[in-house]
C-alpha positions in Angstrom: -28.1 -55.6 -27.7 -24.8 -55.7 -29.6 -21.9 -53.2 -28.6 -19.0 -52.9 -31.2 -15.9 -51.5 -30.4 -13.7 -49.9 -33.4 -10.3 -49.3 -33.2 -8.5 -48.4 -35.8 -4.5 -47.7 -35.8 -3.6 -47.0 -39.2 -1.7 -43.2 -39.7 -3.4 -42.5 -43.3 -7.1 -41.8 -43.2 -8.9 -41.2 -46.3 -6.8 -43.7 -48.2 -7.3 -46.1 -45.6 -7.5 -49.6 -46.6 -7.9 -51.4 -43.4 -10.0 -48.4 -42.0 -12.5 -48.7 -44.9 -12.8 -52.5 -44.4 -13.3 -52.3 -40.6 -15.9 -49.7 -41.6 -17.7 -52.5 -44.1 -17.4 -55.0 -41.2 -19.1 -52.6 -38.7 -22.1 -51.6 -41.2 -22.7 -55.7 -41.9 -23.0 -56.0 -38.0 -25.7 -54.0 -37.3 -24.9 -52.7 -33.6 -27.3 -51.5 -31.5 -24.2 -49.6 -29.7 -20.9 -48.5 -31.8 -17.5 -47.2 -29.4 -14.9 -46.1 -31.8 -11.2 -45.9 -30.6 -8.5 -44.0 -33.1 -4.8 -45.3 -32.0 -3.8 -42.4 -34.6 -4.7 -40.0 -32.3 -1.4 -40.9 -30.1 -1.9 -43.6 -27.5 1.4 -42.6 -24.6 3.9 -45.7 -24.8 4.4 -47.0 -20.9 6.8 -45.9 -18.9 8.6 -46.6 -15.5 5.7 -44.4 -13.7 3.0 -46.6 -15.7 4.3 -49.6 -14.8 4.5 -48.6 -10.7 1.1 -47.6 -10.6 -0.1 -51.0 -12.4 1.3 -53.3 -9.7 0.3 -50.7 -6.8 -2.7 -52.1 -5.8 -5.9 -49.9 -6.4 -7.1 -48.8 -3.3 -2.9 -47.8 -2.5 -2.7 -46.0 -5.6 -2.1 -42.0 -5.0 -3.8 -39.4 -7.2 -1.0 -39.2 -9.5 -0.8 -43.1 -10.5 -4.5 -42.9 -10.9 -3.7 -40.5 -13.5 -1.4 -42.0 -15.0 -3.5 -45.2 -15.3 -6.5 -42.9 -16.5 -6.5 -43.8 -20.3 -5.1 -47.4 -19.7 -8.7 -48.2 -17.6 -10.5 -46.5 -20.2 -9.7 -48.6 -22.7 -9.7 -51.6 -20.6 -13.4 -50.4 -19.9 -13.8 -50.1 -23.8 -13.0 -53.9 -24.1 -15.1 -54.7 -21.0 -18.2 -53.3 -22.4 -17.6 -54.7 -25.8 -19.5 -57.7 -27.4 -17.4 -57.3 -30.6 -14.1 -55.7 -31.3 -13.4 -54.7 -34.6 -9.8 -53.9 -35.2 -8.2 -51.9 -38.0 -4.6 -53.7 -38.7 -2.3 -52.5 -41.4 0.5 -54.5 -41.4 3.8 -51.8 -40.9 7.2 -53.5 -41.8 5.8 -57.4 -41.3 3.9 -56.6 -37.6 1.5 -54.1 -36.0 2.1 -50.6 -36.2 3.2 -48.6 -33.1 0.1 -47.4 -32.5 -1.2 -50.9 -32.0 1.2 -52.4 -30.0 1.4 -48.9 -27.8 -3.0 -50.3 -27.0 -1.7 -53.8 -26.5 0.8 -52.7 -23.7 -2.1 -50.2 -21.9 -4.9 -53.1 -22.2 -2.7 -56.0 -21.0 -3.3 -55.5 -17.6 -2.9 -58.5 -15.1 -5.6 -58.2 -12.6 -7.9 -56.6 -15.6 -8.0 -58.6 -18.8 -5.9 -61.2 -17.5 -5.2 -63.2 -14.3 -1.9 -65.3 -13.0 -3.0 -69.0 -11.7 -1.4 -71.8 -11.1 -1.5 -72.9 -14.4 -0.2 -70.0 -15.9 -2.1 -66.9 -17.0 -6.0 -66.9 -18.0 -7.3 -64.4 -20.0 -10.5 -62.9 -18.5 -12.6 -61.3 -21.6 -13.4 -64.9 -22.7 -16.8 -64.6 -25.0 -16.1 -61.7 -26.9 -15.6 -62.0 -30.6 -12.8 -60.1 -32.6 -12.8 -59.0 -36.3 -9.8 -57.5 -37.6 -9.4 -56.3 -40.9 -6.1 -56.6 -42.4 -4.5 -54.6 -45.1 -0.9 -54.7 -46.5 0.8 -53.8 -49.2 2.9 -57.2 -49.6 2.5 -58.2 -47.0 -0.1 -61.7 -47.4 -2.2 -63.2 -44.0 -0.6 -65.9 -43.0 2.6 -65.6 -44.4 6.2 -66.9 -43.1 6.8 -63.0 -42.8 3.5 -62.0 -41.2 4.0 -61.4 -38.0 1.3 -59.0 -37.1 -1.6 -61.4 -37.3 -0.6 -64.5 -35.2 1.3 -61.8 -32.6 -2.5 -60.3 -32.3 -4.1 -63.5 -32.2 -1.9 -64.6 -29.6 -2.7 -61.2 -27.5 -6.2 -61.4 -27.5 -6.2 -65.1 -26.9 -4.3 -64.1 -24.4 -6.4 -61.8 -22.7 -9.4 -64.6 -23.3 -10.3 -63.3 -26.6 -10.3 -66.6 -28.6 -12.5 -66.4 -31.1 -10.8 -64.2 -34.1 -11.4 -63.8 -37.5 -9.3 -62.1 -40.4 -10.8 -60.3 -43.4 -8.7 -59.3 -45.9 -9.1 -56.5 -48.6 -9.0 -59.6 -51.3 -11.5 -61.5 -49.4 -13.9 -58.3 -50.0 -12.6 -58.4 -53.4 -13.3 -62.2 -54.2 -17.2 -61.6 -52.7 -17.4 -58.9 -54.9 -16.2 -61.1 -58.0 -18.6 -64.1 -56.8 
């Protein structure tokens, strides 16, 4: 059974680009399970109170830090439960948009999707698969000036996510063409 999780973080909707490819990439899937997550719909940026209750350890944590960690665990458990995320990613001025980087900083969670060791940190969603669809303007993948892609790749190797893969509105176009 194959469980995708969608998250899309581009402001514009209906004249989406990189939400109408991460659409196409969900159909070709064929998930038995779908989880869709819509960083347009305001994802809170962490704060001084966010960052106490995520080094008090969970069984010291008071009601309050609980709450505030109540969105950050949810997506964490999002990621958990997922076989294959596929992310949204317009790139905003050369990198992600705030939306993104405001799911990076809640799912970054040391003791959650990462670990400290001896030999640095290890990343502990290893076997999951990411596909992120990526739409610019003028932007191209790989560029000298892109700096959204290898930032995400490095986060979600980060977090053990290793195996990514970028799809591109002119790689849909070039299939299209063949």
């Amino acid at each position: 059974m194959t469980h995708v999780l969608t998250i899309n973080s581009s402001a514009r909707h209906a004249t989406s680009a990189s939400r109408k490819l991460t659409a196409q990439i969900v159909q070709s899937l064929n998930a038995d399970i779908t989880t869709e997550r819509d960083l347009s719909q305001s994802i809170a940026h962490i704060n001084e109170a966010w960052v106490g209750a995520n080094f008090t350890p969970a069984e010291d944590r008071t009601d309050t830090q609980k709450d505030i960690l109540a969105l950050s665990d949810a997506l964490v458990d999002e990621l958990i439960a997922a076989d294959v995320i596929a992310i949204g990613l317009p790139v905003y001025n050369f990198g992600v948009p705030a939306a993104m980087k405001a799911w990076i900083d809640q799912v970054a969670r040391v003791g959650r999707t990462f670990n400290y060791t001896e030999n640095g940190p290890v990343g502990k969603l290893a076997g999951k698969k990411a596909i992120v669809a990526f739409a610019s303007g003028g932007t191209p993948l790989g560029a000298d000036y892109d700096f959204a892609s290898t930032y995400l790749r490095h986060i979600l190797g980060f977090i053990g996510i290793t195996d990514v893969s970028f799809v591109t509105s002119e790689d849909q176009i070039a299939a299209l063409a063949a």
